[in-house]
MIDREN-492971 format. One record per residue (C-alpha): x, y, z. Coordinates in steps of 0.001 Angstrom, whole numbers, plus 500000, padded with zeros to 6 digits. Example, Ala and Ser with C-alpha at 12.3 -4.5 7.8 and 13.67 -1.06 7.14 Angstrom:
<pts>
512300495500507800;513670498940507140;
</pts>
This chain:
<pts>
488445530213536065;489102527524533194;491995527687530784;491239527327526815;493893525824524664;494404527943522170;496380526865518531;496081529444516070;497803527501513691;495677524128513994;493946524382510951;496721524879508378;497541521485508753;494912520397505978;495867522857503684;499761521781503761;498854518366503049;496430519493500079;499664521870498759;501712518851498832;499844516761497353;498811518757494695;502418519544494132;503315515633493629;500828515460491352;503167514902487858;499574516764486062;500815519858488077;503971520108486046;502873518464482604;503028521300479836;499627522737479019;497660520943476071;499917517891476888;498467514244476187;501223512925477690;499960513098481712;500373509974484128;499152509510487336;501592509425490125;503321506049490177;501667504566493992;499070502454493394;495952502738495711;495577500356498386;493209499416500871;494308497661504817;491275496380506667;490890493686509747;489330490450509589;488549488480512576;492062486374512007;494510488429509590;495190491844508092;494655492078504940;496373494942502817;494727494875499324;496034496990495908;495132497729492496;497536496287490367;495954496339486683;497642494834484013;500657493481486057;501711490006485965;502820487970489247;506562487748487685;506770491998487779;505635491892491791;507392491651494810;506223491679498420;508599491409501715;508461490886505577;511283493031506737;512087494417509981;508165494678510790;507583496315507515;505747495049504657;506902496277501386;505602495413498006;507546496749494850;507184496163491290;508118497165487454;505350496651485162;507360497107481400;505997498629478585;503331496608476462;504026498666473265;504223496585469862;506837497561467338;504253497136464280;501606499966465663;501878503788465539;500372504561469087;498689507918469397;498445508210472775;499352505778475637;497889506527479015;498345502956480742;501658503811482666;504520501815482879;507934501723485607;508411501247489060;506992501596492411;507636500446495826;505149500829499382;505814500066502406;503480499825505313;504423499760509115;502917496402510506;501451496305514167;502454493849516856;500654490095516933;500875489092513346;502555485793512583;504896487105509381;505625483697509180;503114482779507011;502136485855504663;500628484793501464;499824486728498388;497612486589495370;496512488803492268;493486488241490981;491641490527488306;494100493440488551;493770493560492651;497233492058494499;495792490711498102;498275490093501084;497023488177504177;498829488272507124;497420485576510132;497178487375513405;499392485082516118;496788483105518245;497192484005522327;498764481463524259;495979479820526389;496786479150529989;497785475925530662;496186474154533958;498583472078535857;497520469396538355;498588469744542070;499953466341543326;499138465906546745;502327464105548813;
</pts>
């Protein structure tokens, strides 16, 4: 006789991250017929591997290097930043959908990395952050001296 696992509850785990979600979303709770809807204030970011770093990449449009921040602390990386309004006195806007305020992310970083030596750079819109992976120590051989 085999036993079977059984979770009846398994699959609701989708559908409470979907609720939440969807419930974060600032659309959800915008008044209908409203022009005034922004997207929720995290921009998107991608983390990938190289052969020597992690690299954590995010879209940053319209920001300038002076309204971002980005810290090694306590084997987190965090990256904050205000981006202030761009509106112009002289104009009449009708509608303004570029958002403007602050965020902050944080991402866990794994073991090896040298956070030594973390650089950063924004280029068309997109901050990148590089962080060097710490090279293994290679054994050292030791000569035997024969007395």
């Amino acid at each position: 006789m085999s036993l079977t696992r059984v979770t009846p509850f398994a699959g609701f785990g989708g559908l409470h991250r979907l609720m939440d979600s969807f419930l974060r979303d600032t659309r959800f709770l915008a008044p209908a017929g409203s022009e005034e809807i922004h997207p929720v204030r995290r921009p998107i970011s991608d983390v990938y591997e190289t052969g020597d770093s992690l690299v954590f990449t995010m879209e940053l449009p319209g920001f300038d290097k002076s309204e971002i921040e980005v810290n090694v602390n306590s084997g987190y990386l965090e990256v904050k930043g205000e981006h202030k309004s761009r509106e112009k006195e002289d104009r009449t806007y009708r509608q303004v959908q570029r958002w403007h305020g602050r965020f902050q992310r944080s991402f866990r970083l794994p073991r090896g990395l040298d956070r030594e030596k973390v650089s950063a750079e924004l280029k068309n819109g997109v901050l990148s952050i590089s962080i060097p992976k710490l090279q293994p120590a290679k054994p050292k051989q030791i000569a035997v001296r024969v007395n």
